[in-house]
C-alpha positions in Angstrom: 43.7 53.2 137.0 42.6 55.8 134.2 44.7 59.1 133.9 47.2 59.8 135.5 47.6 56.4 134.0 51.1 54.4 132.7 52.6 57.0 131.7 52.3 59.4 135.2 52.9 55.6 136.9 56.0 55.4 135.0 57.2 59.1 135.4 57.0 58.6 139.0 59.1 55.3 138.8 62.2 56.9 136.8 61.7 59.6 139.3 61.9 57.7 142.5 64.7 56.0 141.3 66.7 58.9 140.4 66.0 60.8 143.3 66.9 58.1 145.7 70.6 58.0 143.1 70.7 61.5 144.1 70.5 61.0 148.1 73.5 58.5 147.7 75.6 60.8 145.2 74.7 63.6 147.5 73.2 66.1 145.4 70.2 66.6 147.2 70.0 70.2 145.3 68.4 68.1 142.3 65.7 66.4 144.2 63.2 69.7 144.0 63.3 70.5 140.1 62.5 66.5 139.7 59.9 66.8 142.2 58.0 69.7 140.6 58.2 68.1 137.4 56.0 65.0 138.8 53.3 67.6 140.3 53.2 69.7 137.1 52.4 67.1 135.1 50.2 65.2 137.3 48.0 68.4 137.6 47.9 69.1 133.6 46.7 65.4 133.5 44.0 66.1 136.3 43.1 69.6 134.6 43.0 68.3 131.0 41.0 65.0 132.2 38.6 67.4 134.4 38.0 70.4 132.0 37.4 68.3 128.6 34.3 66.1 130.9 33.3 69.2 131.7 33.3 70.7 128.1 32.8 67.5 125.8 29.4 65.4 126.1 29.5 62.3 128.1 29.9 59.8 125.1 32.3 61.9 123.2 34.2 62.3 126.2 34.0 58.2 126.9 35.1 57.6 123.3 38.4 59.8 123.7 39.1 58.4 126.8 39.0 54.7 125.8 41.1 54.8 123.1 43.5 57.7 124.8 43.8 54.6 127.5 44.4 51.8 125.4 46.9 53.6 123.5 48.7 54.5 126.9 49.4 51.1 127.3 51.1 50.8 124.2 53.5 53.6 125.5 55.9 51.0 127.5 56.5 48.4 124.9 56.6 51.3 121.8 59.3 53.0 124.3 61.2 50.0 125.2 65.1 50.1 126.3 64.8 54.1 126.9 64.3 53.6 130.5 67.7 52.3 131.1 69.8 52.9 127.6 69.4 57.0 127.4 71.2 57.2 130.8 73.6 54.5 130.5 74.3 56.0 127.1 75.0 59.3 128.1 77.3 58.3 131.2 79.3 56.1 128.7 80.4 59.6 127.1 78.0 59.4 124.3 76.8 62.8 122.9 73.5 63.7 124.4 71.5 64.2 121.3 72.4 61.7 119.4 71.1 59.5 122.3 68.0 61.3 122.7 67.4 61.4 118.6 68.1 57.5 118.2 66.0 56.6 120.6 62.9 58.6 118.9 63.8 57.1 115.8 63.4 53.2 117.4 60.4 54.9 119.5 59.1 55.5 115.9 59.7 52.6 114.3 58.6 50.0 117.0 55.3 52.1 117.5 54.8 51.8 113.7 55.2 48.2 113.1 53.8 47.3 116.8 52.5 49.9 119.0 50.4 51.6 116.9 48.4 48.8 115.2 48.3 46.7 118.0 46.7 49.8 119.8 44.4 50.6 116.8 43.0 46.2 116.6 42.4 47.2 120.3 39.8 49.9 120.0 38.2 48.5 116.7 37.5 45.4 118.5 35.8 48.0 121.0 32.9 48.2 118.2 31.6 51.9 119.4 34.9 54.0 118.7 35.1 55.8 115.4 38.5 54.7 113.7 39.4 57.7 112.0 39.5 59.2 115.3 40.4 56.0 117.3 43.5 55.9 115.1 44.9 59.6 115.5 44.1 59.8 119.4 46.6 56.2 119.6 48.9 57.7 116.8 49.5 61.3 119.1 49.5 59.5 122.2 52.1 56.8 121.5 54.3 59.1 119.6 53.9 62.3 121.5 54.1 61.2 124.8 57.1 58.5 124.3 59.0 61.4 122.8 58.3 63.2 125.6 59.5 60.5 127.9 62.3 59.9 125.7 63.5 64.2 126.4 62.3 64.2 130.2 64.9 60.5 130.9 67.6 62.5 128.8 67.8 65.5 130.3 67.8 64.6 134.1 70.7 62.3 133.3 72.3 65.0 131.8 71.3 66.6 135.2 70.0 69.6 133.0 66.8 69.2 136.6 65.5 73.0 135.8 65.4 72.8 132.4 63.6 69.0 132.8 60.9 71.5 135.2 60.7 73.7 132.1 60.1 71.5 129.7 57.3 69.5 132.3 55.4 72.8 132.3 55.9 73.4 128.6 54.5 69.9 127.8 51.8 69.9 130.3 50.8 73.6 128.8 50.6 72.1 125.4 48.2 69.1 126.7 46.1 71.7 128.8 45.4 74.1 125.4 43.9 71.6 123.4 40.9 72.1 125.6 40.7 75.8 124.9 41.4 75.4 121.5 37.9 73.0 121.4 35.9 75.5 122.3 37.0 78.4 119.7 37.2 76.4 117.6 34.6 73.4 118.1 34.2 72.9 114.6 37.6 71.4 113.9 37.1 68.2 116.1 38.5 67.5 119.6 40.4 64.1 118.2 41.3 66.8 115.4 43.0 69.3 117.9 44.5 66.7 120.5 46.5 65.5 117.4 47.8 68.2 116.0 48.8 69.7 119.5 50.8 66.7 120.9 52.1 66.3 117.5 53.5 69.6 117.1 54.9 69.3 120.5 56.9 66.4 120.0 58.1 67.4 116.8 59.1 71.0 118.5 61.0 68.3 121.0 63.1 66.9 118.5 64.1 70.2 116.5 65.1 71.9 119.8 67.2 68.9 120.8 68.4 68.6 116.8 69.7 72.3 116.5 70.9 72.2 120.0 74.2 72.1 121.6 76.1 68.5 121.7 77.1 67.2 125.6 79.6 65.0 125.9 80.2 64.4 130.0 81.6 61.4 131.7 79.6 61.1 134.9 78.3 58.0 136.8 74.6 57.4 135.3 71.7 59.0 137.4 69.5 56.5 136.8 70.7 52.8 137.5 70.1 49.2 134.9 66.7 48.5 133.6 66.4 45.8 135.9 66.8 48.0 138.8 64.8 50.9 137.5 61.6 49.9 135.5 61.1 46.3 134.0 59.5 47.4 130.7 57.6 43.8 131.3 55.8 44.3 134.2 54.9 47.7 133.2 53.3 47.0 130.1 51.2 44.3 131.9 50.1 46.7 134.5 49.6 49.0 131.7 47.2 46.2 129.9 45.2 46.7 133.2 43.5 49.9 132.7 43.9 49.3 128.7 41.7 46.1 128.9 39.1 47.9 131.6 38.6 50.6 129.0 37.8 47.9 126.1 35.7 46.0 127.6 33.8 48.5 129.2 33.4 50.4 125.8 32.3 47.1 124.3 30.4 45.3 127.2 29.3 48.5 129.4 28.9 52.3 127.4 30.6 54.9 126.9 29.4 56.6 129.7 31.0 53.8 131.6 34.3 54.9 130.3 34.2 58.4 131.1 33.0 57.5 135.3 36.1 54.9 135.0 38.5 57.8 133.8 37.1 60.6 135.8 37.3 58.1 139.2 40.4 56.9 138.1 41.7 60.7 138.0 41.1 61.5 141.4 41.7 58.0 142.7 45.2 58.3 140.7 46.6 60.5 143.3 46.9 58.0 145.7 48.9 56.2 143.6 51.0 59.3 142.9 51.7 59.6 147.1 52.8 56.0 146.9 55.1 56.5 144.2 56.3 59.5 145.6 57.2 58.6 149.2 57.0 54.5 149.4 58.6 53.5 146.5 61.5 56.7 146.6 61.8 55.1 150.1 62.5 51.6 149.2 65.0 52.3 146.4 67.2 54.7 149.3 66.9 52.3 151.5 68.0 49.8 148.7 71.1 52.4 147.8 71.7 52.6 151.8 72.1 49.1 152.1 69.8 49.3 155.0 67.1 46.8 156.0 64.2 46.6 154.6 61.3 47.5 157.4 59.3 43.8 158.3 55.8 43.6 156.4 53.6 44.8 159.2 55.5 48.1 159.8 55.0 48.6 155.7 51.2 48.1 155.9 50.6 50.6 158.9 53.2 52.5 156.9 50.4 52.3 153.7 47.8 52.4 155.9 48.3 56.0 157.1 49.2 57.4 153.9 46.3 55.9 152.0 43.4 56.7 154.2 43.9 60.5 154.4 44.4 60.4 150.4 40.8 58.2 150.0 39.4 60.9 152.3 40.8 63.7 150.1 40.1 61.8 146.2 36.7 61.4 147.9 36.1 65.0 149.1 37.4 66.5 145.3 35.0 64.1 143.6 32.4 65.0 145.6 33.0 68.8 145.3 33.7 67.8 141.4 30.3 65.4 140.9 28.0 68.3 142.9 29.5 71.0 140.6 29.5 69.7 137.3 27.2 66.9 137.0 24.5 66.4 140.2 23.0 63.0 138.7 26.0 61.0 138.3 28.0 61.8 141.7 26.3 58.2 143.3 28.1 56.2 140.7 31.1 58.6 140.2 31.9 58.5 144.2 31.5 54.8 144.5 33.8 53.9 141.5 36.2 56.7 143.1 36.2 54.3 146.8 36.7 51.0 144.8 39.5 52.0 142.8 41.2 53.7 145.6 41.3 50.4 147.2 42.2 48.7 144.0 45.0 51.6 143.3 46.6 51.6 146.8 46.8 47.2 146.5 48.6 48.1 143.4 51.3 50.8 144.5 51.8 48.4 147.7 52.9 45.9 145.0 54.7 48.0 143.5 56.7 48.8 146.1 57.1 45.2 147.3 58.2 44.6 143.7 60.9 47.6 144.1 62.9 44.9 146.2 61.8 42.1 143.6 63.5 43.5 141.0 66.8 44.7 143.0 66.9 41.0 144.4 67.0 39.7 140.8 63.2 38.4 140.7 61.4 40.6 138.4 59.9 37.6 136.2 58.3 36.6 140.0 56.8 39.7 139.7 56.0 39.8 136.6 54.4 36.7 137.0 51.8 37.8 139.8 51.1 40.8 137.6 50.3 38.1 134.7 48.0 36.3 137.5 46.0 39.5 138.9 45.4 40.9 135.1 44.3 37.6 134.1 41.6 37.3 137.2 40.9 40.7 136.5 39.5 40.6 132.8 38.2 37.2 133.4 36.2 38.7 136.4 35.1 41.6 134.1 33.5 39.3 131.6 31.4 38.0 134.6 30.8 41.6 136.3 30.4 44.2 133.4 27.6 43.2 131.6 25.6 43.5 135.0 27.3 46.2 136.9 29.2 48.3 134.3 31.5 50.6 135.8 30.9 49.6 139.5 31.8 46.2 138.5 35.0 47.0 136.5 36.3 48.2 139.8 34.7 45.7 142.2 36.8 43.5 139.5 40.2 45.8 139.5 40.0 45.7 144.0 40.0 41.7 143.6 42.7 41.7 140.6 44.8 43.9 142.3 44.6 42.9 145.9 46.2 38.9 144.8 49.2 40.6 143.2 49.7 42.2 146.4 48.9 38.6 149.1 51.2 37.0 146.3 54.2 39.4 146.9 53.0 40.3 150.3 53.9 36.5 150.8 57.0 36.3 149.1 58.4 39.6 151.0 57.4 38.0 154.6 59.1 34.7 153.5 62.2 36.9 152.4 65.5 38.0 154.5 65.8 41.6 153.8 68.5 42.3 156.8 71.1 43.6 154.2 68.8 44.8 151.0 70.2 43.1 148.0 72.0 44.9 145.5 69.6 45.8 142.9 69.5 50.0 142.3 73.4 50.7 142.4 75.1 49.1 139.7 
């Protein structure tokens, strides 16, 4: 998993969740901004990601991308308690922008002292990355999009849904032009632009919310406990997943390796994104229902017929996208594209498994099989890189993934889901 990526994965989490808080407090008339927001930002990432291979050369292009990845992972841990604090915050009759402002300023100061460096020892152990540009790629990307994160979580718990869509397509504008902007103005550096853009667009973020009006409104939180709604844990280890794929094929494989793993990533991504979307928002109404959970072979046919469609259709657009733009690598780009759909629909079906996980009070279960499948999955790279490269980074990400999902596979049929436990709804 490449772009999307963590931050798209956890987009679609928050939004699942609040969605399915809509259903149950009946305001359904929410549910399409939020929506909308997910595609429009899903599709910058898949234009951006799509446009610059096209434009940059392949090793400039695989150089950007690893460390763009690596500092994606960072995002979760820099970003820590915003998940579940902005809503919480703001439905305990704290002013809005206050809330949002604090929790740029911890954003900033745990991605200085932590995020950041740890991201930047990442791609210098990488030994092909340039570290002037390696360190302003992870600076914009921690920064910019945790700020972003940090406005999108506040404003749909302010239930402000159309002007969360505006702000989507505003963001995802600003990522697309940096892409543009390369080719006037090649001279300046891609690195050069990316950082100045996302920059400037987080700091526009903050002085609109800073000179903007105060809300002070005592509602019951859209978004449920941290717990319930995304276990900053677990999604920095599945974070560490694409993160470690992207370093050690950058120091083991090429850098033309990287940029096949992010371009099949990208259109593998979107089967992850129809998981998100439908299974997961699924479990968590279900879950705020208090319905049963459906039994484990009714979820797999369930999978089953959303996922092969989606492989057919990731496989189709990287065919139509390998043909058009670059004829001798579409072998290698349409193989890596079936391996990590396999690999990235194992990992949503965890996901969603881990939905009920978490709401039962288990998340460090889950946590732990995460642990278990990241850990066979870099060992496994070691073994299968050097020989394979790209193909083998994703032969290794399909066996990674697919023992998370047995592991909680087995825990789920094991489990008594007749009334599903409390988890979303505090």
């Amino acid at each position: 998993m490449a772009i999307p990526g963590i931050e798209i994965m956890t987009l679609g989490s928050v939004l699942s969740g609040a969605v399915a808080q809509l259903e149950a407090m009946d305001k359904r008339r929410l549910i399409i901004p939020l929506h909308l927001s997910t595609i429009v930002v899903a599709v910058s990432r898949a234009v951006f990601t799509l446009w610059a291979a096209a434009v940059l050369e392949i090793d400039e292009f695989g150089a950007f991308m690893a460390a763009y990845i690596i500092a994606s992972a960072v995002i979760p841990l820099a970003n820590v308690g915003s998940y579940h604090e902005i809503p919480l915050q703001i439905a305990d009759h704290f002013d809005a922008r206050d809330v949002f402002l604090r929790a740029c300023i911890r954003l900033l100061l745990v991605a200085s002292f932590l995020g950041i460096p740890l991201a930047m020892v990442a791609t210098s152990l990488s030994g092909r990355l340039d570290v002037r540009e390696a360190s302003m790629i992870t600076t914009a990307t921690v920064i910019g999009f945790g700020v972003r994160q940090n406005c999108f979580i506040t404003l749909i718990s302010m239930e402000r849904d159309r002007v969360a869509l505006v702000y989507s397509t505003f963001s995802a504008l600003a990522f697309v032009l940096v892409i543009p902007l390369y080719v006037a103005f090649p001279q300046v550096g891609f690195a050069v632009l990316y950082t100045l853009v996302t920059m400037a667009t987080a700091a526009a973020t903050v002085l609109i919310f800073s000179i903007g009006p105060r809300h002070q409104d005592k509602k019951p939180p859209l978004l449920p406990t941290s717990r319930a709604q995304v276990n900053a844990t677990t999604l920095t280890i599945i974070g560490l997943v694409p993160a470690l794929d992207a370093l050690m094929l950058t120091r083991y494989g090429s850098l033309e390796d990287v940029a096949l793993y992010a371009l099949a990533g990208q259109f593998a991504g979107s089967v992850g994104l129809l998981f998100t979307g439908v299974i997961d928002h699924d479990q968590r109404s279900r879950i705020n229902r208090r319905t049963a959970a459906p039994p484990l072979l009714s979820l797999a046919q369930r999978n089953a017929k959303l996922a092969v469609p989606a492989a057919l259709v990731a496989m189709l657009a990287a065919s139509i996208y390998g043909l058009t733009v670059d004829v001798g690598r579409v072998g290698p780009l349409l193989l890596t594209v079936l391996l990590l759909v396999v690999a990235f629909t194992a990992r949503s079906s965890a996901n969603n498994l881990g939905v009920l996980l978490v709401a039962d009070g288990r998340s460090g279960l889950r946590a732990a099989a995460v642990s278990v499948g990241l850990l066979v999955n870099t060992a496994l790279n070691f073994v299968a890189i050097p020989t394979y490269g790209v193909l083998g980074c994703a032969a290794a990400s399909v066996v990674g993934d697919s023992i998370v999902l047995v592991v909680l596979a087995n825990w789920y049929r094991k489990s008594n889901f007749e009334a599903v436990p409390r988890g979303l709804v505090r």
